[in-house]
N, CA and C of each residue as an Amber inpcrd file, in Angstrom:
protein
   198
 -77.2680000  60.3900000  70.6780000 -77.5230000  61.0460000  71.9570000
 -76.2100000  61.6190000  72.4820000 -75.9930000  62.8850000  72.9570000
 -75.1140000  63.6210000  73.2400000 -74.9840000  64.3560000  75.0930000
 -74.8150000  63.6890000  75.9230000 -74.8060000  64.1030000  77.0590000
 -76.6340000  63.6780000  77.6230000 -76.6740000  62.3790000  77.2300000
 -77.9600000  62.2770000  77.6250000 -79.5490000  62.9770000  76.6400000
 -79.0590000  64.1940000  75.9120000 -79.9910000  64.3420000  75.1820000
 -79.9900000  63.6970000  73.8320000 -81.4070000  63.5920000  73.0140000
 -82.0230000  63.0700000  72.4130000 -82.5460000  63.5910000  71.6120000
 -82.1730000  63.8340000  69.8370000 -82.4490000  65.3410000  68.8890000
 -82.3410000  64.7500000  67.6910000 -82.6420000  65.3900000  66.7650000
 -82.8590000  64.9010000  65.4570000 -82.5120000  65.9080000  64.7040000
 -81.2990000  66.3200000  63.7670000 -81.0650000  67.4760000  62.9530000
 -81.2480000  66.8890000  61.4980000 -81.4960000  68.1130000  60.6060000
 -81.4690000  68.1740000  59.4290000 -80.4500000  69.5280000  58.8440000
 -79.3140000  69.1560000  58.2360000 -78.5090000  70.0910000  57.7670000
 -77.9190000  69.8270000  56.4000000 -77.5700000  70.8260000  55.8310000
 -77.2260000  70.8120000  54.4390000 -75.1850000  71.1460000  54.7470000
 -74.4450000  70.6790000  54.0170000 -73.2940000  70.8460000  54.2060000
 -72.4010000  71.0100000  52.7250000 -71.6910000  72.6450000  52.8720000
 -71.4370000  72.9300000  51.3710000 -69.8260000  72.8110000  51.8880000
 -69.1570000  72.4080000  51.1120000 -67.5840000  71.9310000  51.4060000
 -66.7040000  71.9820000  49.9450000 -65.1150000  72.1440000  50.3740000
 -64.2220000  72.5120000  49.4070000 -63.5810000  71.8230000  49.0540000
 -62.4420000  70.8020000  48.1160000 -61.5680000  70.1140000  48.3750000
 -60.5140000  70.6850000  48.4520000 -59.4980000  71.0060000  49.4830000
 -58.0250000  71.5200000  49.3680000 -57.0610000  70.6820000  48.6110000
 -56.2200000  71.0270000  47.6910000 -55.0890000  70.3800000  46.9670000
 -55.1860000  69.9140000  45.3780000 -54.3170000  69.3860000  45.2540000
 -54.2230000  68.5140000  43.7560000 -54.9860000  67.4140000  44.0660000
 -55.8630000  66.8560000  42.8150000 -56.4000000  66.0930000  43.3730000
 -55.9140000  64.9080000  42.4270000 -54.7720000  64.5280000  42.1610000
 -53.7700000  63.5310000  41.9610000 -52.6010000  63.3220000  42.8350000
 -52.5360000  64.0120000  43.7670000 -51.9110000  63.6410000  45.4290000
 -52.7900000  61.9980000  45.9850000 -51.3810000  61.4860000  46.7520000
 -51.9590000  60.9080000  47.3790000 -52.8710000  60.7880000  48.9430000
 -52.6990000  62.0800000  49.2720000 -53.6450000  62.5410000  50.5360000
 -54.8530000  64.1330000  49.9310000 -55.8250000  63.7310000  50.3530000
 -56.7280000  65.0660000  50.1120000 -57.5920000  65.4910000  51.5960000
 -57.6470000  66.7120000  50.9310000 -58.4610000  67.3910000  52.5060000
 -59.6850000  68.1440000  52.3300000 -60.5580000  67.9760000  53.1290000
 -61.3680000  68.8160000  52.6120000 -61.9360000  69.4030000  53.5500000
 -62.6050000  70.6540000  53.5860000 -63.2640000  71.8050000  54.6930000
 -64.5750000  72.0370000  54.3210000 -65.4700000  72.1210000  54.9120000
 -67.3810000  72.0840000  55.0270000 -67.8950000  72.6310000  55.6950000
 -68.2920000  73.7470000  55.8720000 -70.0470000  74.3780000  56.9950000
 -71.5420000  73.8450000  56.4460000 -71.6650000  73.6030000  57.8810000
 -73.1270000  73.0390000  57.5500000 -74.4140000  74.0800000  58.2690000
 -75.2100000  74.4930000  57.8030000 -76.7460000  74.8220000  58.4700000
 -77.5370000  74.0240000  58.1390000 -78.2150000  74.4110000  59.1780000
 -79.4690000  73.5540000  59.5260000 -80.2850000  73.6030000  61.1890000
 -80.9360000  73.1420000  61.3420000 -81.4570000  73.0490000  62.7990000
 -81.6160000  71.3960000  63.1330000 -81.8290000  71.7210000  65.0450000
 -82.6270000  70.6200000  65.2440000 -83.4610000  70.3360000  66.2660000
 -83.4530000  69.2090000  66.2890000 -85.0540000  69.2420000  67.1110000
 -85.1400000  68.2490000  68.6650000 -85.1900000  68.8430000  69.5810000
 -84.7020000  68.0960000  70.9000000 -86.2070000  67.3470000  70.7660000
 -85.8470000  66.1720000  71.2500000 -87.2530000  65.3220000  71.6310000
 -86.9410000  65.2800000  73.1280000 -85.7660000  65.3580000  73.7680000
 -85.8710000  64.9950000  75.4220000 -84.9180000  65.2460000  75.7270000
 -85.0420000  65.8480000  77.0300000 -83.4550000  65.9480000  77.6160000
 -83.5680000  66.4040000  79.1910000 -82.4120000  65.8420000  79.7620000
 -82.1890000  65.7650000  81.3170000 -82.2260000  67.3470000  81.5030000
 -81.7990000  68.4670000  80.9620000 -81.7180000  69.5940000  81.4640000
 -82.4320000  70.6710000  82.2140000 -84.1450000  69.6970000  82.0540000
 -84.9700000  70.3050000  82.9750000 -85.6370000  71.4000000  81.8190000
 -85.5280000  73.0110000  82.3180000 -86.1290000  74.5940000  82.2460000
 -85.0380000  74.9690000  80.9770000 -83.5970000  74.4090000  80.9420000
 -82.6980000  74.8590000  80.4150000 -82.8590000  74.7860000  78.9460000
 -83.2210000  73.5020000  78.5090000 -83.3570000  73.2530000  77.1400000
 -84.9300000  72.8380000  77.0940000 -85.6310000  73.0630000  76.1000000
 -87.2940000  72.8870000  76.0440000 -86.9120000  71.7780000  75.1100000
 -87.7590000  70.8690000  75.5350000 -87.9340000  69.6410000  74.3130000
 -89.1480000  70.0210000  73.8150000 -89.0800000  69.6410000  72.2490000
 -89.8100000  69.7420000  70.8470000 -90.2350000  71.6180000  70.9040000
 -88.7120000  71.4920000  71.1710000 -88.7060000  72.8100000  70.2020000
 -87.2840000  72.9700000  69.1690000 -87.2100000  73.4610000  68.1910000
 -86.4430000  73.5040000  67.4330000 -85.4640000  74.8300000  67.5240000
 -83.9290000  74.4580000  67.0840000 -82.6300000  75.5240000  67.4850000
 -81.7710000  75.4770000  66.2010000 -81.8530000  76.3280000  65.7600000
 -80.6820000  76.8810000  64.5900000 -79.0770000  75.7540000  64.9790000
 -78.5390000  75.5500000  63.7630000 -77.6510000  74.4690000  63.8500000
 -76.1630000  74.5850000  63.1830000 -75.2560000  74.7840000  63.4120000
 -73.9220000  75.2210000  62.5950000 -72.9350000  74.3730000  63.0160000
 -72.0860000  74.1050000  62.2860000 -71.0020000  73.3530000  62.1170000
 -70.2170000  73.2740000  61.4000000 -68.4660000  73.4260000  61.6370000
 -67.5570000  73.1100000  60.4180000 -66.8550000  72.0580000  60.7200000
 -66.3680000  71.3510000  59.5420000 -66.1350000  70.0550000  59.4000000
 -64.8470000  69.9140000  58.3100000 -63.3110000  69.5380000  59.1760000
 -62.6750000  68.6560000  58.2570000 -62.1640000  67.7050000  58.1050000
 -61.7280000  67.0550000  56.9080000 -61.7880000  65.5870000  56.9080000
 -60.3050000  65.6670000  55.6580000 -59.4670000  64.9010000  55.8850000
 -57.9650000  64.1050000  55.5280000 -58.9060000  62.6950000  55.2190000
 -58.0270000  62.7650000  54.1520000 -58.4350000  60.8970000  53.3250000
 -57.3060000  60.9530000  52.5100000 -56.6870000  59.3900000  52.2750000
 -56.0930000  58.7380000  51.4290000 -56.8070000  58.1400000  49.8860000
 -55.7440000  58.1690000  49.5110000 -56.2790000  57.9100000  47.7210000
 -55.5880000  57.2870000  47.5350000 -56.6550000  55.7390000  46.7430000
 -56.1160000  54.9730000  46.3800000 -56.5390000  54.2460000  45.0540000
């Protein structure tokens, strides 16, 4: 739940690894689509619950190797 609302996504996420991957730190970068699906929310008129909204996101992530 995110500011009181209440949603359920489904997204697919295609991602890269940056570097050597015999380093001891790796990184990696990801966009995701997908949608999702409000079941409820305080916003009243603003946001319609159970209706569904196109969904995007990029994503990166630093990890250690060990």
């Amino acid at each position: 739940m995110f500011l009181q609302i209440e949603a359920y996504s489904l997204q697919t996420q295609f991602g890269l690894r940056v570097g050597d991957p015999t380093d001891h730190i790796s990184q990696h970068i990801s966009g995701g689509i997908g949608f999702v699906r409000v079941l409820s929310s305080p916003g009243g008129n603003r946001i319609n619950p159970k209706q569904s909204y196109g969904w995007f996101s990029i994503n990166y992530r630093i990890g250690f190797n060990w």
